[in-house]
BALOBA-1460 file (C-alpha; in Angstrom, 3 decimals):
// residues 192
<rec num="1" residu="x" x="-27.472" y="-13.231" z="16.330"/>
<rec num="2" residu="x" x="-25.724" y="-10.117" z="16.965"/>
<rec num="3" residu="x" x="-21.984" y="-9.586" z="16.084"/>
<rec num="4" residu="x" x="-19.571" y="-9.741" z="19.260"/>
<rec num="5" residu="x" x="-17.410" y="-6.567" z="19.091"/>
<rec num="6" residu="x" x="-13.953" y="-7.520" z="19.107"/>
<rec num="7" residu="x" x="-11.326" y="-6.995" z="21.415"/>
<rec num="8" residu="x" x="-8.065" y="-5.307" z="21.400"/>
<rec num="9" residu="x" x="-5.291" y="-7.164" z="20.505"/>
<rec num="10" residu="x" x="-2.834" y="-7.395" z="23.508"/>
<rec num="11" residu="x" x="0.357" y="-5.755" z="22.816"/>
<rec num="12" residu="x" x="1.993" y="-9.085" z="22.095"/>
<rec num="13" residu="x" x="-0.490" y="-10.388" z="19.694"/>
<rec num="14" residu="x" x="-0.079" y="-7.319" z="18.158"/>
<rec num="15" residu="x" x="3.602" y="-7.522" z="17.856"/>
<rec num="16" residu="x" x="3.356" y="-11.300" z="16.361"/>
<rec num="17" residu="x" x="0.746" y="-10.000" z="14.116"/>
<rec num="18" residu="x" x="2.408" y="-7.491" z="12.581"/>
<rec num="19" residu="x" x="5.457" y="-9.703" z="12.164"/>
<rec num="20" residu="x" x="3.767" y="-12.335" z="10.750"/>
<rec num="21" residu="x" x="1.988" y="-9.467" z="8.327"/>
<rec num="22" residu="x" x="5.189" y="-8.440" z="7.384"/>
<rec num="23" residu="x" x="7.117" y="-11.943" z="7.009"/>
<rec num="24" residu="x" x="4.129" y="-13.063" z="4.802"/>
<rec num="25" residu="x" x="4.363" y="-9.409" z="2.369"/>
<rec num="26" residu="x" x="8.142" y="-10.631" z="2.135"/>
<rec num="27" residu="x" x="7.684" y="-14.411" z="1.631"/>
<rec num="28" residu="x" x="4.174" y="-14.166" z="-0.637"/>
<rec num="29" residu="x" x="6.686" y="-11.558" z="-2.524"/>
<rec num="30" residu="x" x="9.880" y="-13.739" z="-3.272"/>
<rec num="31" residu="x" x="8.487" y="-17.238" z="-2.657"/>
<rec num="32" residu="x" x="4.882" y="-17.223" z="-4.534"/>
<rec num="33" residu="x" x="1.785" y="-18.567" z="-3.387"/>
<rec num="34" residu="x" x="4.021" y="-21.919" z="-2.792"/>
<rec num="35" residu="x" x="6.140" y="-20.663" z="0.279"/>
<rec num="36" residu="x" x="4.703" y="-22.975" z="3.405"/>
<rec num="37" residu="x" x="2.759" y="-20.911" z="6.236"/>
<rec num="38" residu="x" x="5.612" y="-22.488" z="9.021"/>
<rec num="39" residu="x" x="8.176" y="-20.930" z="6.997"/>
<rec num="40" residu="x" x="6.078" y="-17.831" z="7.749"/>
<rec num="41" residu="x" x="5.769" y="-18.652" z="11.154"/>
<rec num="42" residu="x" x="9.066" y="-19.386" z="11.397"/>
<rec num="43" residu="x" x="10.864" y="-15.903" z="9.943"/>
<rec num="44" residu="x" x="8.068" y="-13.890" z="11.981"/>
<rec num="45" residu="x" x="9.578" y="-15.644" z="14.919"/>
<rec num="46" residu="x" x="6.783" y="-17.584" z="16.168"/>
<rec num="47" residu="x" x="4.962" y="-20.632" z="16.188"/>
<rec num="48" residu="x" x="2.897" y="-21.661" z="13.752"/>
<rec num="49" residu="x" x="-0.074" y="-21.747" z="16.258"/>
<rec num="50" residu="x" x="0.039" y="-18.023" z="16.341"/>
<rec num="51" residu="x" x="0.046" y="-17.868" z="12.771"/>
<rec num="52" residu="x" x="-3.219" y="-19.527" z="12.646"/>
<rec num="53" residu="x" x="-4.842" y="-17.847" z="15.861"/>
<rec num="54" residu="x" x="-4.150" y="-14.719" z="13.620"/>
<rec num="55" residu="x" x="-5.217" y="-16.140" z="10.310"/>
<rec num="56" residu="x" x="-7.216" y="-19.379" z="9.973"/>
<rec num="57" residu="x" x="-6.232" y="-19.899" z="6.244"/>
<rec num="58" residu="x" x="-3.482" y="-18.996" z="3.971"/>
<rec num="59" residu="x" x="-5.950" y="-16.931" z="1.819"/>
<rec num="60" residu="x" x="-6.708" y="-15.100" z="5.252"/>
<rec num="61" residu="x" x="-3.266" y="-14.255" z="5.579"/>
<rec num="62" residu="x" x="-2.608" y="-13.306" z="2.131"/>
<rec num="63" residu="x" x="-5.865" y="-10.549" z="1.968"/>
<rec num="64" residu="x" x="-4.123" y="-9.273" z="5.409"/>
<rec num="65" residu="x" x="-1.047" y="-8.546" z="4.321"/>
<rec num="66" residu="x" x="-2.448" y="-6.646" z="0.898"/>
<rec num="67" residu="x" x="-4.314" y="-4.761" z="2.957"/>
<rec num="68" residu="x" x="-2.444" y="-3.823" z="5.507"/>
<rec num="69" residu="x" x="0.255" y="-3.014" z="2.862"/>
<rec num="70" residu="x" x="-2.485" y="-0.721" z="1.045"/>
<rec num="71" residu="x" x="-3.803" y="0.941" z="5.023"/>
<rec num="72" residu="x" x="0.611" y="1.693" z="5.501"/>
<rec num="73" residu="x" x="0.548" y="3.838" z="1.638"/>
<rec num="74" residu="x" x="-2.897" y="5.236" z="2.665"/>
<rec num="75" residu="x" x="-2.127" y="6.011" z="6.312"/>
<rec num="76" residu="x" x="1.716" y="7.568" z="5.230"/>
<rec num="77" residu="x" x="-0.327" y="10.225" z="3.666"/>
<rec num="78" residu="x" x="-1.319" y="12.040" z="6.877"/>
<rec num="79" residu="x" x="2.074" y="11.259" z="8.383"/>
<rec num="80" residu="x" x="3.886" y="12.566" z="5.519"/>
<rec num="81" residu="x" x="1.559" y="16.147" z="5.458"/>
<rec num="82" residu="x" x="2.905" y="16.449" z="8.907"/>
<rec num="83" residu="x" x="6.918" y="15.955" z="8.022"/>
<rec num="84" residu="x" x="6.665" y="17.441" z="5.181"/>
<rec num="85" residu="x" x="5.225" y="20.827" z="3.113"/>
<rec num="86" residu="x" x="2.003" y="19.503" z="1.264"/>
<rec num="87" residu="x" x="3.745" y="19.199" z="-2.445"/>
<rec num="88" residu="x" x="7.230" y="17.134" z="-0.850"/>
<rec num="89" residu="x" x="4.738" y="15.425" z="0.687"/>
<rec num="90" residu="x" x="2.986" y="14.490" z="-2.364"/>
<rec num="91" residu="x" x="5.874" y="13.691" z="-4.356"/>
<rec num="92" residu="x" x="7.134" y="11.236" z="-1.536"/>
<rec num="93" residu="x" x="4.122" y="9.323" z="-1.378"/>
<rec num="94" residu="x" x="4.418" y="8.924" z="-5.044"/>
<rec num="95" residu="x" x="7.657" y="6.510" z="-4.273"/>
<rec num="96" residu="x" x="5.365" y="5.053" z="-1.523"/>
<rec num="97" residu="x" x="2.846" y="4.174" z="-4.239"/>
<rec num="98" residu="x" x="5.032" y="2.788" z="-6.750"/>
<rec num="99" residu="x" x="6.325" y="0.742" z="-3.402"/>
<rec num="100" residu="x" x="3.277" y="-0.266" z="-2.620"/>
<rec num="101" residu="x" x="1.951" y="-1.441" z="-6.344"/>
<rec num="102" residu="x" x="5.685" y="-3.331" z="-6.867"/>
<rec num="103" residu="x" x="4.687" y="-5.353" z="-3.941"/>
<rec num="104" residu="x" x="1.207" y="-6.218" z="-5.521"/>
<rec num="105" residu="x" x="2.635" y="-7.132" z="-8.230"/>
<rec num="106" residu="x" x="4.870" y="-9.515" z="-6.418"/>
<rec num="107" residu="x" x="2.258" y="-11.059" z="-4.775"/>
<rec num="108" residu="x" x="0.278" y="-11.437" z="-7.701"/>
<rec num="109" residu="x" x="0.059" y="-15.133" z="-7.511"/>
<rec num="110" residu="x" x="-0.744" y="-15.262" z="-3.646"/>
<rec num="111" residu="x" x="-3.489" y="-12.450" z="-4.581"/>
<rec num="112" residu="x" x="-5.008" y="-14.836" z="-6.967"/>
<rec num="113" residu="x" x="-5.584" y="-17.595" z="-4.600"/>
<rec num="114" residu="x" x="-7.743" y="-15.171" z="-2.489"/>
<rec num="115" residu="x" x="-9.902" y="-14.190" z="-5.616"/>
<rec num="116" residu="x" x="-10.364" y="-17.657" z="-6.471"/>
<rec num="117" residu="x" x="-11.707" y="-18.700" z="-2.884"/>
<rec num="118" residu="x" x="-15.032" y="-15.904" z="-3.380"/>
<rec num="119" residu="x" x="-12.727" y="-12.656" z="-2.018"/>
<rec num="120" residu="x" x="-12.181" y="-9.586" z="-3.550"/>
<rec num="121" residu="x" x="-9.201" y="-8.166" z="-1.640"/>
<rec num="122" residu="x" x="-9.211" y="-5.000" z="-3.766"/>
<rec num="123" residu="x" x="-12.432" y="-3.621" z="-2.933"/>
<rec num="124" residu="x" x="-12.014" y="-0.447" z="-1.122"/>
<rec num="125" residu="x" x="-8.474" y="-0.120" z="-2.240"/>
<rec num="126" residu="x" x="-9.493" y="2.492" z="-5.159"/>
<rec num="127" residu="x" x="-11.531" y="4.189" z="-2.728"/>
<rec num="128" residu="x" x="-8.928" y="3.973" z="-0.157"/>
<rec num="129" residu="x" x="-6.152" y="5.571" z="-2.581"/>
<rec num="130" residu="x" x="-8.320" y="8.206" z="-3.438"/>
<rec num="131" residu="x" x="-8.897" y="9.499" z="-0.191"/>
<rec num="132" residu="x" x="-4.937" y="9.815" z="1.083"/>
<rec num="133" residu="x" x="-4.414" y="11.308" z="-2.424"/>
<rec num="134" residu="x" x="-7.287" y="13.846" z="-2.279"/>
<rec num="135" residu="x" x="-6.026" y="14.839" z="1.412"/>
<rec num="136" residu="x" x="-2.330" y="15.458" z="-0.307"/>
<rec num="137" residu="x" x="-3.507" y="17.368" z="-3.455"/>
<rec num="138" residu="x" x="-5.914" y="19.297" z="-1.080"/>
<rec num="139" residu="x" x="-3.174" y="20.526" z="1.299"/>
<rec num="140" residu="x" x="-1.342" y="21.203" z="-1.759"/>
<rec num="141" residu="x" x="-4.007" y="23.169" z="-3.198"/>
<rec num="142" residu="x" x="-4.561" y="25.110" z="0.540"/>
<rec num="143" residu="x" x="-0.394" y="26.209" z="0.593"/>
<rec num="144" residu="x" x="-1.131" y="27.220" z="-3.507"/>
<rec num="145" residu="x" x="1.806" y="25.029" z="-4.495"/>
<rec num="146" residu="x" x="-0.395" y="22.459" z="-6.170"/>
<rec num="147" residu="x" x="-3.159" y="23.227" z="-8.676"/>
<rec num="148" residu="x" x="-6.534" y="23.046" z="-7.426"/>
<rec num="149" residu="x" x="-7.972" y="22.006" z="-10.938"/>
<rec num="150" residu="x" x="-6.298" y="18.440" z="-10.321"/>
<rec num="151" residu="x" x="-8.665" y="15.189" z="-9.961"/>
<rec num="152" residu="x" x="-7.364" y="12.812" z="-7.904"/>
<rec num="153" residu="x" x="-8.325" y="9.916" z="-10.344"/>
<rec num="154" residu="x" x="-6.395" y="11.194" z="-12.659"/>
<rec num="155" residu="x" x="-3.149" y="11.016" z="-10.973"/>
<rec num="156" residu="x" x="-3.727" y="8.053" z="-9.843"/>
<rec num="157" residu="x" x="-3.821" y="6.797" z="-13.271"/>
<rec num="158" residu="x" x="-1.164" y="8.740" z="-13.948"/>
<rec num="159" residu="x" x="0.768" y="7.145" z="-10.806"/>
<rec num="160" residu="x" x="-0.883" y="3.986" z="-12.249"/>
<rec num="161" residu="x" x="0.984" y="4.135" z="-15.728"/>
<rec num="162" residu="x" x="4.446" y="4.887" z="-14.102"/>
<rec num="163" residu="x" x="4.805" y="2.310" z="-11.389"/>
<rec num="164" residu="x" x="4.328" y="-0.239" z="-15.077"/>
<rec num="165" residu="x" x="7.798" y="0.916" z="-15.589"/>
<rec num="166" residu="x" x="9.027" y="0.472" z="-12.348"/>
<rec num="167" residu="x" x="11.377" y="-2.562" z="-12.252"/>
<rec num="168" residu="x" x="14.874" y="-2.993" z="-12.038"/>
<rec num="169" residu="x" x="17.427" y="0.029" z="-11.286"/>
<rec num="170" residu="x" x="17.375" y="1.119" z="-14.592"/>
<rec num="171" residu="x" x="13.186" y="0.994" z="-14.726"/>
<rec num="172" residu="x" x="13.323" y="2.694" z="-11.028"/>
<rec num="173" residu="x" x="15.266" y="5.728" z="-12.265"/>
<rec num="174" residu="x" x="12.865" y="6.176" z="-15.231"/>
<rec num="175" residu="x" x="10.122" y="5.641" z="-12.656"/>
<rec num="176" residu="x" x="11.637" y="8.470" z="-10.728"/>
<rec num="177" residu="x" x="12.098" y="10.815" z="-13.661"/>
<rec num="178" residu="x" x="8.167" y="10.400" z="-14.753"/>
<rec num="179" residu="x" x="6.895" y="11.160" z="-11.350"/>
<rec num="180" residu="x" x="9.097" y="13.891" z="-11.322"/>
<rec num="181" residu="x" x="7.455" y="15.272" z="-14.852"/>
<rec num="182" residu="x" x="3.738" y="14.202" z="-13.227"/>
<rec num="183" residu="x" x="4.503" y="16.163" z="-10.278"/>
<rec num="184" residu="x" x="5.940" y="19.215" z="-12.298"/>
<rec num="185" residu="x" x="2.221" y="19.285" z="-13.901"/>
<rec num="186" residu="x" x="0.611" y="19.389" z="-10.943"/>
<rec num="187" residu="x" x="2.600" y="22.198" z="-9.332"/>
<rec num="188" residu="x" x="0.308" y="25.801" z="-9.505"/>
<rec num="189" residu="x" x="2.042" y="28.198" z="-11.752"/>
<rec num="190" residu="x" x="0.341" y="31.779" z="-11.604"/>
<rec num="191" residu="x" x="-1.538" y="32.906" z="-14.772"/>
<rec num="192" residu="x" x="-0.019" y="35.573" z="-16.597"/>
């Protein structure tokens, strides 16, 4: 049987949704796997009928919230190119990242409840990461501030490596100074 295309969300359900996204990042975050899906319900400001309309399961919620988390870093890319020259850019989605891989962390125990019911949550997200960070180094490349010998996969490893420092205050400005050294290498110096 073919699949029904789905319908846009009405500007309310998209509103709930995205609060109950966001009060499920936050709760999944302090709380652990543990935290109750009306206590979800109830700091996203709506019933817990809504909550499941949106997401049948807990493990349903949880994968939405990663990813939507991972679609915010990957879609802040293009918004940043447009704010920003191509290598500020860059460097600012470098905080996103480390953000954005803090909060995984977090939610490390949630995560593992969807990879233990058959999910792989993380699927595209290499792919995904890749992409915004090829578009930044690209521009980067395109202005010449940014050297166009750079692979993308690399500083994400790079990026990677840093955000395991990335903890309290104290971790955060050590974060800082080590993206500020990986984005030094990538700047384009001329030969000579």
């Amino acid at each position: 049987m073919p699949e029904q295309p789905t319908r846009p969300l009405r500007a309310d359900a998209q509103r709930n949704r995205h609060r109950l996204l966001e009060a499920a990042v936050r709760a999944f975050s302090s709380h652990g796997a543990d935290v109750t899906l009306e206590q979800i319900a109830r700091d996203a400001g709506v019933g817990i009928g809504t909550l499941y309309r949106h997401f049948p399961t807990r493990e349903a919620l949880v994968e939405a919230a990663y990813r939507n988390e991972l679609e915010r870093l990957c879609d802040s890319a293009a918004e940043l190119l447009e704010e920003l020259p191509p290598e500020a850019a860059t460097r600012a989605w470098m905080d996103l990242f480390i953000d954005y891989l803090s909060t995984k962390r977090e939610m490390a125990d949630a995560l593992r409840l969807v990879i233990a019911a058959g999910t792989n949550p993380f699927a595209q997200s290499r792919d995904r990461l890749l992409t915004a960070l090829t578009r930044l180094l690209a521009a980067g490349a395109t202005t010449g501030t940014i050297r166009p010998d750079v692979d993308p996969g690399d500083v994400l490893a790079g990026l990677s490596g840093v955000s395991l420092v990335a903890g309290g205050r104290e971790q955060r400005d050590q974060a800082r100074r080590l993206l500020n050294l990986l984005m030094d290498g990538l700047r384009y110096r001329q030969p000579g």
